[in-house]
C-alpha positions, 0 to 999 in steps of 0.5 A: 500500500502507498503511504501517501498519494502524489498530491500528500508528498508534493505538499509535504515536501513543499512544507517541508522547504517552507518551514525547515520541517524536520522529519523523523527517520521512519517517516522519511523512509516511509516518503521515498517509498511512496516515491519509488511506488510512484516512480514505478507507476505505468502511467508517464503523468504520474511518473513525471510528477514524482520526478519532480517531487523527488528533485524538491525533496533531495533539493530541500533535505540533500542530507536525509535522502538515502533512498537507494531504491529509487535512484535505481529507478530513475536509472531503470527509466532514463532509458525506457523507450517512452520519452514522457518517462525517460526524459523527466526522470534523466533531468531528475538524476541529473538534479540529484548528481548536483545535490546528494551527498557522494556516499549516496551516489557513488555505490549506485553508479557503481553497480551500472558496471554489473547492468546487462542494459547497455544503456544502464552503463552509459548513464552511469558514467554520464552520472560520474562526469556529473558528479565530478563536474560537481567537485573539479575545484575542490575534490574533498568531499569525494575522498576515497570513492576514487575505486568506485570511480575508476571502476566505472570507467574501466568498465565503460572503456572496455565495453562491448558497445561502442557509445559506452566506451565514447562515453568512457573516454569521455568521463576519463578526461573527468577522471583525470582533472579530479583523480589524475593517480585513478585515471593513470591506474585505469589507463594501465589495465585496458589495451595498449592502444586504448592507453595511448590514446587515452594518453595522447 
């Protein structure tokens, strides 16, 4: 059963943002399920709107947002086959790359590595240049996820499809501007022409 229909969470978090209502652990736990319920409705309207209040509740309370469940949601969307689903939950991943914290983050884009959805894979790694994009001046806050990363990008260098490792080398440059050491490691485990083109 959803605990809250999509207008309950819209006001909630617009209360929220108005009036810096701070909110017990269990019922926010219990607000990103009815989001992730929302998101996984059939219907792109509803869809559409949870993308929305996702963004307004990860906006408002970047540092309670910890649901995993539905940033692999939104990743499972951004690549449906039904723009009036894809685009707007693309537009909210890429509003939360820019607001939650790195440790809510990272480990999911991770897992894109493992998605047999060649598209899943891509997304990751346009999320990790998002991210870094985020923290190029000052790469602080994403100390020690530099394995998270380099994993990303190994995989997306040595894929299998063709976007996916343009894409790759795309996010090796941002790699390299934030974690110069990671991007050389990576550099070195793929093949020796990648390499040098990698390093040319």
């Amino acid at each position: 059963v959803v605990p809250f229909t999509g207008e309950e969470v819209s006001s909630l978090v617009s209360k929220c943002s108005a009036t810096r209502l701070k909110l017990d652990g269990s019922f926010v736990s219990r607000l990103e399920r009815a989001l992730n319920a929302q998101l996984s409705d059939p219907r792109s309207q509803v869809v559409k709107e949870a993308c929305s209040v996702t963004t307004a509740f990860a906006e408002t309370m970047p540092d309670r947002f910890t649901a995993s469940a539905v940033i692999r949601t939104l990743l499972r969307l951004s690549y449906v086959t039904i723009r009036a689903m894809s685009e707007p939950a693309s537009e909210c991943l890429e509003s939360l790359m820019k607001v939650l914290p790195p440790s809510a983050l990272f480990p999911e884009l991770a897992l894109t590595t493992t998605d047999t959805h060649a598209q899943a894979r891509i997304k990751g790694c346009a999320l990790l240049c998002t991210v870094l994009a985020r923290f190029s001046k000052n790469s602080e806050p994403i100390k020690g996820f530099e394995a998270d990363a380099g994993k990303i990008l190994e995989t997306c260098l040595k894929d299998v499809n063709a976007d996916c490792r343009a894409k790759g080398r795309e996010a090796f440059e941002a790699v390299k501007g934030v974690w110069p050491h990671a991007a050389s490691e990576v550099a070195s485990k793929v093949p020796e022409r990648l390499r040098l083109q990698l390093e040319g």
